[in-house]
C-alpha positions in Angstrom: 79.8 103.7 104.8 78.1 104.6 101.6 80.3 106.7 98.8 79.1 109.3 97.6 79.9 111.9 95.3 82.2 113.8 97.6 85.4 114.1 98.7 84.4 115.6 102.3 84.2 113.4 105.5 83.0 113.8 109.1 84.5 111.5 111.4 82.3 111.5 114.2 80.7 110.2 118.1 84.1 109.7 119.8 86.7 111.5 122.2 88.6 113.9 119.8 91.9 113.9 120.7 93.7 117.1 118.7 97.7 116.2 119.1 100.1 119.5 119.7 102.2 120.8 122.2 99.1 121.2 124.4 95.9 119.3 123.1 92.4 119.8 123.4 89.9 117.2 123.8 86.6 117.1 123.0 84.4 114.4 124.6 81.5 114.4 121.6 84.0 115.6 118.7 84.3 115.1 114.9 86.7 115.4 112.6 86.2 116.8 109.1 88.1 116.7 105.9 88.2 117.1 102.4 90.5 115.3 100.1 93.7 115.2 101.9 93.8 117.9 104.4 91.6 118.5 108.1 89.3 121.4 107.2 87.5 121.8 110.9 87.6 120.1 114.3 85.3 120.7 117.1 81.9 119.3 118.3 79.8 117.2 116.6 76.6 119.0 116.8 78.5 122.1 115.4 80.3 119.8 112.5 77.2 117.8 111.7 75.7 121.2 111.2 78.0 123.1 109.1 78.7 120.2 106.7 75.3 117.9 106.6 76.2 116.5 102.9 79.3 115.0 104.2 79.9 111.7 104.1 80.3 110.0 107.9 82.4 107.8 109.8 81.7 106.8 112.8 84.2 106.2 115.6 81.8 104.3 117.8 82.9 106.0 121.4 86.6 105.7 120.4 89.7 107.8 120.9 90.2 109.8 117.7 94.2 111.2 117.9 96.3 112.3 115.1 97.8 109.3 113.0 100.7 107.7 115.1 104.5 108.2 113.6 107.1 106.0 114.3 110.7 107.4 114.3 112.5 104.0 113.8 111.2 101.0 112.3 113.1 97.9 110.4 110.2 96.7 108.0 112.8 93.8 107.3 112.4 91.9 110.1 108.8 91.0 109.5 110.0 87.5 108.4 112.2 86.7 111.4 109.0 85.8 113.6 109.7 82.1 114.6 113.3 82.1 113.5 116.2 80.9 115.8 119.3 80.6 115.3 121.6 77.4 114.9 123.5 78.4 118.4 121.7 80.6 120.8 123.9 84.2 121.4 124.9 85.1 124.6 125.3 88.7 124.6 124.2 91.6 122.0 127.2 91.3 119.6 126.3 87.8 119.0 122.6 88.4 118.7 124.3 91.2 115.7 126.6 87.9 114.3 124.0 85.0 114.2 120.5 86.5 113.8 120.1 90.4 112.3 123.3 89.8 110.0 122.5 86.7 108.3 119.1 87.6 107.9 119.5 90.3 106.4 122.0 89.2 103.9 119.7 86.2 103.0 117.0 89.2 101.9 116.1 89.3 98.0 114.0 91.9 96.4 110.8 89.2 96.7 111.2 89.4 100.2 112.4 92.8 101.2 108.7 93.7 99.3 106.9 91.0 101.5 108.7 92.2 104.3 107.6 96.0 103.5 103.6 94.9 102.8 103.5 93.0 106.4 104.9 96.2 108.4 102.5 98.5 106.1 99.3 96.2 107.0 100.8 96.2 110.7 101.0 100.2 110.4 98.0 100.3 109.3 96.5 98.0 112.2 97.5 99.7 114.8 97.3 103.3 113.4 100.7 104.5 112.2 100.6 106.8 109.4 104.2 107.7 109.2 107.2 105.6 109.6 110.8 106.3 109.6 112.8 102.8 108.3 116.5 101.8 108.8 116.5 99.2 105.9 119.6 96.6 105.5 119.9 94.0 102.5 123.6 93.6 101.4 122.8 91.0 98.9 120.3 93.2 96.9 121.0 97.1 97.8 120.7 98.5 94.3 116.8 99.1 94.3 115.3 97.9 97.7 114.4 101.6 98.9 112.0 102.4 95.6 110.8 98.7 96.4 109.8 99.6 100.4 108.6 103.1 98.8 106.2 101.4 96.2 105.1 99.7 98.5 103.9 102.3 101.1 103.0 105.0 98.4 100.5 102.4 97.4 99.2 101.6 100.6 98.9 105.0 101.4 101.1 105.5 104.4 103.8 108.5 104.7 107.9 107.4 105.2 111.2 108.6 105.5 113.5 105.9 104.3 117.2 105.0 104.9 119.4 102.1 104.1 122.0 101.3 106.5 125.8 101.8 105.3 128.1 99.4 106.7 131.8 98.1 106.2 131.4 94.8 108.0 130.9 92.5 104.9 133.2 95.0 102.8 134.0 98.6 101.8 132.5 97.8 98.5 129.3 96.9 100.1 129.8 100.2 101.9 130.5 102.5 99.0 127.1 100.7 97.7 124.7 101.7 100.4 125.7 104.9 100.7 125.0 105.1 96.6 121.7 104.0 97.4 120.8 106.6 99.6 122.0 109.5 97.3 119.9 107.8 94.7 116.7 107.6 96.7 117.0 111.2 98.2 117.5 112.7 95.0 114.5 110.5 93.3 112.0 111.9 96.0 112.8 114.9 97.0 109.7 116.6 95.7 107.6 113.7 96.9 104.4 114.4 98.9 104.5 111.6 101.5 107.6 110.0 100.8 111.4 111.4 101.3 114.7 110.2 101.9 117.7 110.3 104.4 121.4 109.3 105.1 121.4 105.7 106.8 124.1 104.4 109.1 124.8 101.2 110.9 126.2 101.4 114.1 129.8 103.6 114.1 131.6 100.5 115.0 130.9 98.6 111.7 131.6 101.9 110.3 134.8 102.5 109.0 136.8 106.4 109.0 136.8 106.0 104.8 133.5 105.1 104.8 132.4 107.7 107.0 134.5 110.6 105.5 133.0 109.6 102.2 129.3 109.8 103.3 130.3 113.4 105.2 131.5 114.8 101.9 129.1 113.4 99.2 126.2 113.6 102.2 123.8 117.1 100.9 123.7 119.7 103.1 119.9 119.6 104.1 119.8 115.6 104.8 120.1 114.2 108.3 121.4 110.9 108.9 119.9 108.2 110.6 122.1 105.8 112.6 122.1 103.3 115.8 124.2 104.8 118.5 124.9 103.9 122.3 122.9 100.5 121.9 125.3 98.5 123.6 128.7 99.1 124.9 130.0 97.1 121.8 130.0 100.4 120.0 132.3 102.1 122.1 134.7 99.1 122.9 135.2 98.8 119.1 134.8 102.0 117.6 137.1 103.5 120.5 140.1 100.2 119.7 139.5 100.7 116.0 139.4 104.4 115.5 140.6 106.0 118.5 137.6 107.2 119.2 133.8 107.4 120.6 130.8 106.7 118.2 129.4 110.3 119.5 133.3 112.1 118.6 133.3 109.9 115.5 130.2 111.9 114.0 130.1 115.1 115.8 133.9 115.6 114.2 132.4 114.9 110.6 129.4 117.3 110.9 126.8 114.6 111.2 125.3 115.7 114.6 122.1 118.0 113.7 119.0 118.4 114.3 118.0 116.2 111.4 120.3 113.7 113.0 117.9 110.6 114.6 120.4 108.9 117.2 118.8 105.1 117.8 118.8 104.4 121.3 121.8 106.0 123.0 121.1 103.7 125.9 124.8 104.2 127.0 125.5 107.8 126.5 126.7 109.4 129.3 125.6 112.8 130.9 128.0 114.0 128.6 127.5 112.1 126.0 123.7 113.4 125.9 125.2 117.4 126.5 126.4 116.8 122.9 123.1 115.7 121.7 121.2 118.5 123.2 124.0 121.3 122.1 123.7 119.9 118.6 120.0 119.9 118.4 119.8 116.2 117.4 117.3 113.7 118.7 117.4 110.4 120.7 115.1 108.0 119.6 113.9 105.6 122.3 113.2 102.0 121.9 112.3 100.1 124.9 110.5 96.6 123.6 113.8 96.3 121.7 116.1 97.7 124.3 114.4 94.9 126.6 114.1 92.2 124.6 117.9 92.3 123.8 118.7 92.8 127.4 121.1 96.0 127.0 119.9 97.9 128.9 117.4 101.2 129.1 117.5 104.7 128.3 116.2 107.3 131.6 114.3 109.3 129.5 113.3 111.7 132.2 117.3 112.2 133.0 117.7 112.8 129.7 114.9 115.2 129.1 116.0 116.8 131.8 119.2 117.8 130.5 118.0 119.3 127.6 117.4 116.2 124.8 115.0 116.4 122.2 113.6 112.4 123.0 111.2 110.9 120.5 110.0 107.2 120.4 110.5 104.4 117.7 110.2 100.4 117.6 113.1 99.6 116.1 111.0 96.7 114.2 109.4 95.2 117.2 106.4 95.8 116.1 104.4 98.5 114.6 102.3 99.4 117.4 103.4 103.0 119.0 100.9 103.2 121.6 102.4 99.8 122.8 105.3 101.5 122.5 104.9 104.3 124.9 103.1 101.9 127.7 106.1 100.4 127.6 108.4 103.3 127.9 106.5 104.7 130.8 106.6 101.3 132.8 110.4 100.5 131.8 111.0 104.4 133.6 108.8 103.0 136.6 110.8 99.5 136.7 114.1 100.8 136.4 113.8 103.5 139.0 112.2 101.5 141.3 110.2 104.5 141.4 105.9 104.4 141.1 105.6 108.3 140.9 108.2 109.1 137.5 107.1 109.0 134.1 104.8 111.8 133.8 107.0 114.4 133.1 109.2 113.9 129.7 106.9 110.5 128.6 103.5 112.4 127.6 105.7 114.1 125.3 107.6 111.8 122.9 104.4 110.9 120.6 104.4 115.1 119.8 108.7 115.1 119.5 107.6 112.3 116.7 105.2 114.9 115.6 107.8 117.4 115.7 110.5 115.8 114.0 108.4 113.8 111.4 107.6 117.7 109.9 111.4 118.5 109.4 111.5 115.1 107.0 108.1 115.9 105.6 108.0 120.2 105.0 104.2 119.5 106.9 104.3 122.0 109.4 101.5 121.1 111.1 101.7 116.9 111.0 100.8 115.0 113.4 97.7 117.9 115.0 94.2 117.5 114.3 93.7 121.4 112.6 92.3 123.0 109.9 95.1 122.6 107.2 96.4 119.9 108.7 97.1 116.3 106.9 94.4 114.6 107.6 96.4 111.7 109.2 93.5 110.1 111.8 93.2 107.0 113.5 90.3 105.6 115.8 91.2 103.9 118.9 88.5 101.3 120.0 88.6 102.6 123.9 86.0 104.9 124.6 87.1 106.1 127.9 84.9 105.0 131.0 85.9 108.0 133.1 86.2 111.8 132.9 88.8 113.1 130.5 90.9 116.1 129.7 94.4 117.4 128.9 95.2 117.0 132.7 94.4 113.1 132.8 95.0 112.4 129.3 98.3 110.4 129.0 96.8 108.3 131.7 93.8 107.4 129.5 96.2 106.3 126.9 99.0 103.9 128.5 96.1 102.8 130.7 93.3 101.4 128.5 93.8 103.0 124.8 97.7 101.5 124.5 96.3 98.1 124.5 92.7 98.5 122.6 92.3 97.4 118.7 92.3 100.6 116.3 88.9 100.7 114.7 90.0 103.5 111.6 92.8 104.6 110.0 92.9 107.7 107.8 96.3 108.7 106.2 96.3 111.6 103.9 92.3 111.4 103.6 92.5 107.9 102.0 90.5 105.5 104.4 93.1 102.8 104.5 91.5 100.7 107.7 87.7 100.9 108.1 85.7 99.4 111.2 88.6 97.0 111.5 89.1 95.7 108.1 92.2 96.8 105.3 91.0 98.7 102.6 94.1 99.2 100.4 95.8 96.0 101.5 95.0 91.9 101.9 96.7 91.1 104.9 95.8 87.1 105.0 97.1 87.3 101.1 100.2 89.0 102.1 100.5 86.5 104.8 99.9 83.5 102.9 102.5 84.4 100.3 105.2 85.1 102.9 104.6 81.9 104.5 105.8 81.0 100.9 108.7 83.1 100.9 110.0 82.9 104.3 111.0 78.8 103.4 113.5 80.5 101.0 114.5 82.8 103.2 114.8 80.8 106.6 117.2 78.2 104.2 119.2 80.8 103.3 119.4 82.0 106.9 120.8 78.6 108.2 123.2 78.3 104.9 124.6 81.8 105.4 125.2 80.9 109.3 126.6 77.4 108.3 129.4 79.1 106.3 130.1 82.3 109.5 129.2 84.9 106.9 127.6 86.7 110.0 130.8 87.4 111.0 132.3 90.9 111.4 134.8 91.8 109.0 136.2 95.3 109.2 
């Protein structure tokens, strides 16, 4: 595409896909903008008319839908891939104790910014514009947030960051994290793409002090993001510890709202999930991860039928959300035994990211293709082979587009991935140098799981 002086932009030749509660689609759309916001939407004889000195992109026959947003993401893990530990775990508290907990202490600031430029390229590849993280680094806490925040201010993507306070290495380590989060909150309140929130591990490495603290010193228009229900290792030790369920344990300390992102709730009962939906707070659902740890699954048509507000997340599985969703509709299927569910709460979720992603973000209109919108945009390499509309949409998607390449992604007008290739980032640079890294880490890893510092401690 040849620059020009301009700042306005057709994207056009593909199936415009507009996001919202109820989206259109055009089958021969475009896209315009003009520096960082959508300024029309509609055919692309009537776009290519009203703005002829634009400059063009052209999707090639491809989906073109709103930029994905994923509601929980752990950019840390990017250097686990290949890594095993000493003794293989047997059951989700030891997958906790000899993987996710030694890794993450064995984290320095080098790698926690490798970490964050693989998940941005990632993003980037498969058209997420918008990530919410759940970072953990108990070695080096003071800082890592403004480290993952350079990182994806400069490659141009939007986040909501958190660090995750625990007690399970010590109350001091605690008392730290949740420091860091008041620090980063405050730093970016007033920034554009970027923002803070309240980050919590699970409630059962979560002590009452720790938690009573974070309530009290916790501002009064900043959610909290936290891992609930993933296992029944929450309740067993939250219940023997403090009396009392992981749901009670924040619900009694104000923390249920509807800024309040509750990871997984795989386990939640009917009326476990009646709290959720009387508090306004969301369930995030994760099923690569929920699968690949073997813990279970969330119903999410159960629990969109009793009222939840059910959005959709990775949990650092990858960064791929349309992936994501295939996956949630065929985990409903599987685990109902059922070939005729999934179509009525699963076409959803990618708008309740939409939704919720504008609380975070004060963009009211995120996550649509409209005039005034961000222009967050990506290009999905599947032009579809068949009629298409609103009725037979989400079909389209988990059926061809979820596993196609994304050709373009636009995030806040900056072209960041153009006919396939990075434009803000060097991912075989970023690669190369983490290949580096992750020697450091890996050793670290094995040292930290030689010596059982894994190990809960609360």
């Amino acid at each position: 595409m040849t620059e020009l002086d301009s700042d306005l932009y057709v994207l056009h030749n593909g199936t415009v896909v507009t996001g919202g509660e109820t989206p259109e689609v055009w089958t021969e759309g475009a896209v315009a903008w003009s520096g960082s916001r959508i300024v029309a939407v509609g055919s692309e004889t009537e776009l290519r008319g009203e703005y002829p000195e634009a400059m063009r992109l052209d999707a090639r026959g491809g989906f073109v839908m709103p930029g994905l947003i994923n509601l929980h993401h752990h950019l840390y893990s990017a250097l686990a891939r290949g890594l095993a530990p000493a003794q293989p775990p047997r059951d989700f508290g030891q997958i906790l104790e000899r993987f996710w907990w030694l890794l993450d202490r064995a984290l320095t600031s080098d790698t926690i910014r490798l970490s964050a430029l693989l998940g941005a390229a990632e993003c980037i590849r498969w058209g997420c514009t918008t990530l919410f993280d759940h970072h953990a680094s108990p070695s080096s806490i003071r800082g890592s947030l403004a480290t993952i925040a350079e990182v994806l201010d400069e490659a141009g993507l939007s986040a909501v960051l958190c660090y995750e306070i625990t007690d399970r290495n010590s109350h001091d380590e605690a008392v730290a994290g949740l420091v860091e989060n008041l620090r980063f909150i405050d730093s970016h309140r007033d920034h554009p793409c970027i923002r803070g929130t309240l980050g919590l591990h699970a409630s059962f490495t979560v002590s009452d002090e720790t938690l009573d603290e974070a309530a009290l010193r916790r501002p009064a228009d900043v959610g909290c993001h936290i891992h609930l229900a993933e296992d029944t290792i929450d309740f067993q030790v939250s219940e023997a510890a403090y009396g009392a369920s992981p749901l009670a344990r924040l619900e009694q300390r104000g923390f249920l709202d509807d800024r309040a992102l509750l990871i997984h709730g795989v386990h939640l009962t009917s009326e476990g999930r009646a709290v959720v939906t009387r508090n306004g707070s969301v369930l995030v659902h994760c099923p690569e991860s929920n699968a690949n740890n073997g813990i279970g699954r969330l119903d999410v048509e159960r629990a969109a039928a009793e009222g939840c507000t059910v959005g959709l997340g990775t949990d650092g599985m990858s960064s791929a959300m349309l992936r994501a969703l295939r996956a949630a509709f065929l985990v409903q299927r599987a685990g109902r035994e059922d070939p005729t569910v999934g179509f009525a709460a699963h076409p959803g979720l990618l708008h309740t990211n939409a939704v919720v992603a504008r609380r975070f973000l004060d963009e009211p209109l995120l996550g649509e293709l409209t005039p005034g919108a961000p222009a967050d945009i990506c290009v999905v390499d599947s032009p579809p082979p068949t009629p298409i509309g609103p009725e037979n949409l989400f079909g389209h998607l988990v059926y061809g587009a979820a596993e196609a390449p994304v050709r373009h992604t636009i995030a806040r007008g900056r072209i960041l991935l153009e006919d396939f290739r990075h434009t803000t980032l060097d991912p075989f640079a970023i690669a190369r140098a983490a290949r580096v890294e992750a020697f450091g880490l890996w050793e670290r890893f094995r040292e930290l799981g030689a010596s059982g510092n894994g190990l809960l401690r609360i």
